[in-house]
C-alpha positions in Angstrom: 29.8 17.8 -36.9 30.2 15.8 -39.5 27.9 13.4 -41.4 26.9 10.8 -39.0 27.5 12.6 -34.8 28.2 9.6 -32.6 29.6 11.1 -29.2 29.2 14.3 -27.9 31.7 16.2 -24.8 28.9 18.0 -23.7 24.7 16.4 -22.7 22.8 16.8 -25.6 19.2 16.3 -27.2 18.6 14.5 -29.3 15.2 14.7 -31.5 14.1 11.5 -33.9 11.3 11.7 -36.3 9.7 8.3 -34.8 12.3 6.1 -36.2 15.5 6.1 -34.0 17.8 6.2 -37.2 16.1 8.9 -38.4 18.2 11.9 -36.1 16.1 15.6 -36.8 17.7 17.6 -34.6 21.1 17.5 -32.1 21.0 20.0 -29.1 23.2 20.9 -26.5 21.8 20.5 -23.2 23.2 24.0 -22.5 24.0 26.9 -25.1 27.4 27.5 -26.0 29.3 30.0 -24.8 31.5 32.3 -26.3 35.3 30.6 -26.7 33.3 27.7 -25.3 34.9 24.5 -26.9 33.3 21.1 -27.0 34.0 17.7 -29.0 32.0 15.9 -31.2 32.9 12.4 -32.9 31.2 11.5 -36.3 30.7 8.2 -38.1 32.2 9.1 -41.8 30.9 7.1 -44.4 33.7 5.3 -46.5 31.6 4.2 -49.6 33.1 4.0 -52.5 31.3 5.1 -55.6 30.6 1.5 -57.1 29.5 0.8 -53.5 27.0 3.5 -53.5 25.9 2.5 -57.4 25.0 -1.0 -56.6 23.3 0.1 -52.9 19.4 -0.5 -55.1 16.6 1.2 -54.0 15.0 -0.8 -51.3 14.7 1.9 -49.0 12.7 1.5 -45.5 8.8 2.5 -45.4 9.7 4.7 -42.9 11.9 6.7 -44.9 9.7 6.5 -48.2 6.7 7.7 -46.4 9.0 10.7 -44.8 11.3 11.7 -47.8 10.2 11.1 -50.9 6.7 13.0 -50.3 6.5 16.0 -52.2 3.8 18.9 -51.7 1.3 18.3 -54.3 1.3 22.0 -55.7 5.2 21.6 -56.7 5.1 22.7 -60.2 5.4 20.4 -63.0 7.9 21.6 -65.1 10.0 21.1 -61.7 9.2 17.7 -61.8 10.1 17.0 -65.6 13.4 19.3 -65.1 14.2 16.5 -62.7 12.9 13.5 -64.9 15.5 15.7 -68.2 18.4 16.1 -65.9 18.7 13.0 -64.5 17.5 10.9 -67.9 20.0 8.3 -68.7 21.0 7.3 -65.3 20.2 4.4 -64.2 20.9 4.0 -60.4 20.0 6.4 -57.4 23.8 7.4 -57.0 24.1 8.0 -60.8 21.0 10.2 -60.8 21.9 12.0 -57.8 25.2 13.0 -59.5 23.4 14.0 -62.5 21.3 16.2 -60.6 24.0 17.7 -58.8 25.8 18.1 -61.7 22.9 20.2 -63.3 22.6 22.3 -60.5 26.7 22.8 -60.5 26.9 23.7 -64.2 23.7 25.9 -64.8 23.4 28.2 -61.3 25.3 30.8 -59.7 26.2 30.9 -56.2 24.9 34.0 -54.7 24.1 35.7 -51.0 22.6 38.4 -53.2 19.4 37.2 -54.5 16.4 39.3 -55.5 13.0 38.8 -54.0 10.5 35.8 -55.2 7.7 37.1 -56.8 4.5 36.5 -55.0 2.5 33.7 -54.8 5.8 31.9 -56.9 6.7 28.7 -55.5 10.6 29.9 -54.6 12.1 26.6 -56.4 10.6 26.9 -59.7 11.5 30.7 -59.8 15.5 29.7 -58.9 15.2 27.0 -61.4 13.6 28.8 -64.1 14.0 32.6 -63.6 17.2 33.6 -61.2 18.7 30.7 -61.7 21.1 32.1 -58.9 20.8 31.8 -54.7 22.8 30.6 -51.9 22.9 27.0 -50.0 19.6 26.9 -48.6 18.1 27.4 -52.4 20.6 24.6 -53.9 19.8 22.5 -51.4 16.3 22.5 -51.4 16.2 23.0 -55.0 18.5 19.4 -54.7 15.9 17.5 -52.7 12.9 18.4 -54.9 14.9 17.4 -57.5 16.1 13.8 -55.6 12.4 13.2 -54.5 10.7 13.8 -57.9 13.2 10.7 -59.1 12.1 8.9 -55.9 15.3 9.3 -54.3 14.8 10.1 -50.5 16.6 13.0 -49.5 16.3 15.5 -47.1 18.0 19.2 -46.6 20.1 19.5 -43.4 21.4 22.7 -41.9 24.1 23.2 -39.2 27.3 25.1 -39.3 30.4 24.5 -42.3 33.6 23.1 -40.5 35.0 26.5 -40.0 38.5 27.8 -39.4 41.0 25.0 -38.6 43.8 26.2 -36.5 46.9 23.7 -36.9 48.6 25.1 -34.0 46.0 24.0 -31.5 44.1 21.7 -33.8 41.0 23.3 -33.2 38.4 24.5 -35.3 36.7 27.9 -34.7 33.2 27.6 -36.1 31.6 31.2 -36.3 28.0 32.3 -37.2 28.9 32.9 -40.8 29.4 29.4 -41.0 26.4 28.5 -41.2 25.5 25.8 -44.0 22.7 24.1 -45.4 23.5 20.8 -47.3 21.5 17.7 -49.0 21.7 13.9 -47.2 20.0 11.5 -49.4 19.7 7.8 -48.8 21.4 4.7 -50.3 20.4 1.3 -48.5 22.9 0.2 -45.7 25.4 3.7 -46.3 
């Protein structure tokens, strides 16, 4: 579903991470079968970029405490490639874009990616050395970035929006569609 799922056709789960804004995980009750379809509605943001600029940086404790943490052994040249590509900006939303804008411009998409050395923290060998991987490494690679400029941010995985059908107005969503993306947090959107 996307961004924000609000109503589901089917009984779900759904996980929190203490706070009840603060959705982990969204489960149907029962697996889905094959040719199996079900409905979800989403809230879609309608933000517009000036709205997202302006949104400030007075994020909630519970999120600071939760997604702005980074592990402690995250290299430092990961931290000052963050500080470099997002210097100049001056809100959250201009950063982000700047960091997603360095990620755009300097790495290759790839589902071919050799193995990380060992005992290399994956992230600073994509960011330094392969400089090439597939969503889950952009993503991640994105949220270390967001975090080390105290942006809270977090990577989500599900499934792409698949295959829309205009003849039945459905969407076939197969296993290859599965997607890992970045949400990051700008007060009240």
């Amino acid at each position: 579903a996307p961004d924000a799922p609000v109503r589901f056709s089917q009984p779900v789960q759904l996980e929190t991470r203490g706070d009840p804004n603060d959705v982990a995980t969204v489960r149907l009750d029962a697996p889905v079968l094959q040719n199996q379809e079900y409905t979800v509605v989403s809230a879609v943001s309608t933000a517009t970029v000036q709205q997202l600029r302006t949104a400030g940086e007075a994020y909630p404790d519970w999120l600071r405490r939760r997604y702005v943490q980074l592990p402690r052994n995250v290299p430092r040249r990961v931290i000052e490639l963050a500080h470099a590509a997002a210097s100049g900006a001056t809100s959250a939303y201009d950063r982000s874009v700047a960091l997603e804008t360095y990620l755009r411009d300097n790495f290759t998409y790839s589902t071919h990616v050799d193995t990380v050395p060992p005992a290399r923290d994956w992230i600073d060998y994509f960011l330094f050395d392969s400089k090439q991987g597939y969503c889950d490494y952009f993503a991640t690679a994105m949220v270390v970035l967001l975090r080390a400029e105290g942006i809270p941010a977090r990577v989500a995985s599900g499934f792409a929006p698949g295959e829309f059908d205009a003849d039945t107005g459905v969407s076939i969503v197969r296993e290859n569609h599965a997607h890992s993306w970045v949400e990051a947090y700008f007060p009240s959107y």
